[in-house]
Structures are given as C-alpha cells and as structure tokens.
N, C-alpha and C positions, 0 to 999 in steps of 0.2 A: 561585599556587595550583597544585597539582598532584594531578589524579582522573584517574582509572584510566578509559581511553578503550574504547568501543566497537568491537573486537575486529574489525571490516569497515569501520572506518574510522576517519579521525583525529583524531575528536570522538566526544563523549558519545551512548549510544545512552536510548531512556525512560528502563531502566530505573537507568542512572547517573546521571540527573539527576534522578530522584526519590529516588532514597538522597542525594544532596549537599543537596537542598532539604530533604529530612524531618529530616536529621543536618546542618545547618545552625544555628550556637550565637550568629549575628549576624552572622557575616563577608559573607558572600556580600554583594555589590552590584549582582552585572551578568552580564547571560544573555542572550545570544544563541540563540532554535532557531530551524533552517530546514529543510526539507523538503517532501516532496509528501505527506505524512500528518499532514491536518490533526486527524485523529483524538486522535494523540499529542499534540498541539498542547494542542489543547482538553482532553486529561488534565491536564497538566504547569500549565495554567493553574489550573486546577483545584485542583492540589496548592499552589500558590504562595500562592493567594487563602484555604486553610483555615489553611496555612503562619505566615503575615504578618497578614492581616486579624481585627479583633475581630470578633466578629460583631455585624452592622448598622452598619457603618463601612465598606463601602464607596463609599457616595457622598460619602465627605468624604476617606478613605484610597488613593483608588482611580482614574486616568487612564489612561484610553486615546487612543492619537492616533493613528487612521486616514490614511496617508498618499499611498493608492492608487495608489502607484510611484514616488511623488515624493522627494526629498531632504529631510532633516527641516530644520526649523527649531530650530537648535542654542538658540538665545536660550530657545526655548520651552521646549523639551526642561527647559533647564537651571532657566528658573525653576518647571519643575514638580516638579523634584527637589530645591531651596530650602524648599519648604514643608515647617515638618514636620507630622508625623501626629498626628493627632487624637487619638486613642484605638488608633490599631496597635501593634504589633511596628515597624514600617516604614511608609514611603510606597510605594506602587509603581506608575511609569510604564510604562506600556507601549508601544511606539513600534512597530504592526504596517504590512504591507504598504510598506517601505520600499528605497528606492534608496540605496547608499553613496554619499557627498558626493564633490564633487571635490575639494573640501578637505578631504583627507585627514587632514593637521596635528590643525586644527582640531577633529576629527568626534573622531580619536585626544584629544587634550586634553579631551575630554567625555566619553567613555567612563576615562579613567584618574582621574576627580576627582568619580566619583560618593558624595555624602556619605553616612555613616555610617546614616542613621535612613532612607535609601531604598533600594529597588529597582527598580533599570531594566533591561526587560526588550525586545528587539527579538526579534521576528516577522517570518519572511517565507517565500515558498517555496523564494525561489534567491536564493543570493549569490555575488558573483564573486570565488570563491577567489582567483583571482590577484591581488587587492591583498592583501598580506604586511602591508604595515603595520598595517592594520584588522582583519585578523584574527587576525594575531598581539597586538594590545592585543585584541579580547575574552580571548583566550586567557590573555594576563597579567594580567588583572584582574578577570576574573569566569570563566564556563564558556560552554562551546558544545556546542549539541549537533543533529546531525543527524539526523532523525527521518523517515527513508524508508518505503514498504512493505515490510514484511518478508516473506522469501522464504517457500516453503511451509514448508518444517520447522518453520519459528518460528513461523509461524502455526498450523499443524496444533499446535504445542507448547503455544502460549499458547490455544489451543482446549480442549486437556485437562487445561492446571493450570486454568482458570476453573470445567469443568464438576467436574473434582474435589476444587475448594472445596467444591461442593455435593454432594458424595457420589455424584457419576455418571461411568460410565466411558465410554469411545468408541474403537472399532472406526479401525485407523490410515488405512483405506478412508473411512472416511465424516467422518472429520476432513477429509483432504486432498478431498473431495465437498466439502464446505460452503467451503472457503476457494474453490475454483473457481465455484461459485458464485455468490459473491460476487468476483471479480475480485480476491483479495487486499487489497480494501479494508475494513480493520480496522473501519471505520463500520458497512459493510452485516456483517461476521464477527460483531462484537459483538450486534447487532441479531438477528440466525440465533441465537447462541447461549443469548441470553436470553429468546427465543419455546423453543427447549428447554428451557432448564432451570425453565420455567413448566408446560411439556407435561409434562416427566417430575414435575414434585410433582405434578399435578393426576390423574396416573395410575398413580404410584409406580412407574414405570419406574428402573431404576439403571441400564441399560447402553443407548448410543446404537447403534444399527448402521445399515449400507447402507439397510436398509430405513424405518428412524424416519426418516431425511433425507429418502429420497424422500417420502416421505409429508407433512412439514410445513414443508419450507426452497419456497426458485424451484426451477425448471429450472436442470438443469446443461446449457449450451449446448456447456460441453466436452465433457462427457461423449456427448451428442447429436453432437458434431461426431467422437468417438471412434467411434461407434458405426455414424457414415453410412460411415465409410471402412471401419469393417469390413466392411458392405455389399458397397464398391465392390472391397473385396479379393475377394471373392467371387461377384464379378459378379451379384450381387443389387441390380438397378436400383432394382425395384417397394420393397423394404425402404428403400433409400436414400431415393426421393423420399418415403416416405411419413414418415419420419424430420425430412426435410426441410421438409414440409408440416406435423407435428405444432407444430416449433419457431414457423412462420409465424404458425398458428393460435394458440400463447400469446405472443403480440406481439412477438415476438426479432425486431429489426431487421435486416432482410437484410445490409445494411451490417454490423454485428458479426460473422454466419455468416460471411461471405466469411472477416474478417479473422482470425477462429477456425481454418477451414479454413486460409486461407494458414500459419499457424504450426506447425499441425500437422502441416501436409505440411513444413518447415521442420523439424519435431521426428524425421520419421518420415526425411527424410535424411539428419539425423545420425545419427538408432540405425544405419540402414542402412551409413552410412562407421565407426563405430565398434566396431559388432559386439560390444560387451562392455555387460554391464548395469548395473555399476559405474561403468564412464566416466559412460556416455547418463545414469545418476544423477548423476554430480557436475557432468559437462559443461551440462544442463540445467537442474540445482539441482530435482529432482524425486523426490519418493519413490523408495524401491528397486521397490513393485509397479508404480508408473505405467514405469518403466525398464522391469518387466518385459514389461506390455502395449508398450510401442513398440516394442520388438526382436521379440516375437512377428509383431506387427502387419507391421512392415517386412518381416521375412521373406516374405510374399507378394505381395511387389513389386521389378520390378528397379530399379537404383537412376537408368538415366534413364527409366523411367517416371514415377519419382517427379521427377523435375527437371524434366521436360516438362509432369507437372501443376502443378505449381508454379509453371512460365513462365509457362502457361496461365492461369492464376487469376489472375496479376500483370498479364497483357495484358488479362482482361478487366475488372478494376476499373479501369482506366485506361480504357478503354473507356466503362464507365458514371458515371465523375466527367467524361467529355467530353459526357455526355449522348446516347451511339452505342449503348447496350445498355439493355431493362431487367431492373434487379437481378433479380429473380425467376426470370424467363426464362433470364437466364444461368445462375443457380445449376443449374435445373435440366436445362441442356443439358450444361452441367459434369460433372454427374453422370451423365448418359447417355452423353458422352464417356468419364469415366473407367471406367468401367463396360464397354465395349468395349476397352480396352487389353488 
C-alpha cells in the first residue's frame, strides 16, 4: 500500500488516515497510531467504529485488549481476528497500550495475515522505531500513523477552519491566545472552541477577538509570564509581583510559572542571538506577531543578563525540588532580583 505521508514526518498525520479510512473500498486490514495526542487517537477511533461497525454491533463486532505495556498475546490476538463479524463491514481488534514482542518473527507473521473480514488496530503512545522489521511490516501491510501535538500554526489553523464551519471568524492574536492556553493540547483547544462557538450563537457574535478570549477561555499563564517580564524590563517590580500574585490567586501552580518563565527567558535569548523576526519565527515555530513581541521584548535586555536570569531560575528550581527553597518565595525574590539588573 502506498499513502501520501505526513509532510513532518515519515508516517500518516490525522488527517491522511482519515481520508485512507473514509475512502477505504475493504482493503485496509491493519493500523498502527502512536503519539502523545490522544485526542487524535480518540477521533480516528471514532471514524473507524462509524467506518466498519453496523450500528448496535459493537458488542459482538468490536475487541479491545488493554495491554498496559505488556507484549500481546499473539494466540489471542489471532483468535480475535478468526471470528467473523456479525453484522459489520469488518471485525475490529484493537490491541492498545502495547510493548513490541521479542519475537519479532512471530509478531511480523501476525501482522501480515490479517484476514480479510477484520481489522486490527494497535494503539500506543511510543514505539521504538528502531526495530525495522515491525515497522517496516505495519508499513507493508496496512498504515501508520503518528499523531503528535501540533505546532501552533496548525493549531491556530485548525482553530479557524472549525470556528468557520460555523460562520465565525478569529483575530490571528486570539487564535494563537487560546492554543496557549490550553498548552497545545487539542483536548483542552477543542473544548475552548466549542464553549465559543456556543457563546457566539447565543449572542450572534461573527468575529472572535483578543478581547471574547479573555473574557470566556482560562488564563493565559503565558501571556501573564509575557507580561511579568515586561514588567521586569522596566523595572516595574510592584506590576510584576502583582502579575505574579494575580496568577497564584487563579490557582496556577507555582511549579508551571517557574517552568513558563524558564522558557521564555530560553525564547527571549534566542530572539536576542538572532536579531531577526523571521528566524526567532521559524527558529521557535511561533506566530510572526509572537516573534514580533520577543525581539521587541529582548531588546531591553543585554544578552548576559538574560543568561544569568535563566542560570538563575535553573539554580533555584533545583533548589526547591531539594526541598532548600519555597516556590513562592523564590518566584518572588526572582523577580525583585531581576528587576534590579
């Protein structure tokens, strides 16, 4: 079989294994997805089960076999994929959370003799690419596909084709807002986008901006962690702690702040070594205005200032995972520190 692969990498991304599944005429027998987006995960099941299954035939059409990191039991595997279907299109196994065999051979001879009236499907988060054998047979005998978080573009993207199914437009600022957010987890992005597009029927809003986000998404803790450092570019302590105390107050885990800060100060010395907004965009994989603001931003810092707060922040969470600092406390000594440079 050969499908047109996922363009960042060397397997199928969602949306190519939903066109192979939807335009799927019986061939298909065997799918491999693996990733840290379970999100995808749980779509693509989704599509398989409306795909294959009759409806109210899945508890006679339909196995799952939780493995919880174990090596499957090929014997079982194989007599689940013997039966046939009741009333489906298919049978369909699914064999999640699983470890690749040591018998490689073997695992291979079960994946290439999948019969005709089934489908077997393996789930998991990580597989280890370097066994060739195994994944070169999913590869020759059914699809794969690797189903990661997608970076913001994609997500800012798939943000504004969903909301302009439904007739609503969105501000490129307050896209790339809600996927921060939400931490690029398509779960929480999904969930944000369809508390909006409930808010705008209910008020016949058409156009999302900066402002609708703040108003009905979380806190942006990046946004807060962007805004402490503008602060501390300005030597505006009182603004920073108060910043800092706002986040505490809506429950944001100190723990998270620290590790926000570290990255941003991480983000704010690359703009500072690359000096161009273009790079600091492609180098970070970051909108062109978010590039904008980090080079502005940087600019008010020399660049071992910026090294030395970042040492800093690195010494003191090491600090407080020895149990020698508390979080709090440091955050906001941190800040009174940087705030003196």
């Amino acid at each position: 079989m050969a499908y047109k692969k996922n363009t960042t990498s060397e397997y199928l991304g969602s949306k190519g294994l939903s066109d192979i599944i939807k335009n799927d005429q019986g061939s298909l027998k065997l799918i491999l997805m693996f990733g840290e987006e379970d999100f995808f995960i749980e779509k693509e099941m989704e599509i398989i089960k409306k795909k294959y299954l009759s409806e109210g035939a899945e508890q006679m059409d339909y196995v799952k076999l939780d493995l919880a990191g174990k090596e499957p039991d090929i014997e079982k595997i194989r007599e689940n994929l013997e039966l046939p279907s009741w009333l489906s299109q298919k049978r369909i196994v699914v064999v999640s959370d699983f470890a690749i065999p040591s018998d490689a051979d073997e695992f291979v001879q079960l994946l290439s003799s999948v019969p005709d009236g089934s489908l077997l499907v393996f789930i998991t988060s990580k597989v280890d690419k370097r066994k060739k054998s195994v994944m070169n047979a999913f590869t020759k005998y059914g699809v794969v596909a690797e189903l990661n978080y997608l970076d913001e573009d994609k997500s800012s993207l798939w943000i504004t084709q969903v909301l302009g199914k439904n007739k609503i437009t969105i501000d490129e600022e307050a896209a790339s807002s809600i996927v921060s957010r939400c931490d690029k987890s398509m779960r929480l992005i999904s969930s944000e986008v369809s508390k909006i597009v409930l808010y705008c029927a209910a008020s016949k809003t058409v156009h999302v901006d900066i402002n609708l986000v703040e108003q009905i998404c979380p806190p942006d803790i990046n946004g807060s962690v962007f805004n402490i450092t503008d602060a501390v570019g300005q030597k505006d302590v009182n603004t920073a702690l108060l910043i800092l105390n706002n986040l505490i107050i809506m429950k944001e885990p100190t723990q998270r702040i620290r590790f926000m800060l570290m990255r941003h100060l991480k983000h704010l010395i690359c703009a500072k070594e690359l000096n161009d907004q273009a790079q600091i965009a492609s180098r970070l994989k970051v909108q062109p205005f978010v590039a904008k603001k980090l080079l502005s931003q940087s600019s008010r810092f020399n660049l071992n200032t910026l090294i030395m707060l970042f040492q800093e922040c690195v010494k003191e969470d090491g600090e407080i995972k020895h149990g020698n600092l508390d979080d709090r406390k440091s955050l906001e000594s941190f800040i009174v520190l940087a705030c003196g440079q």
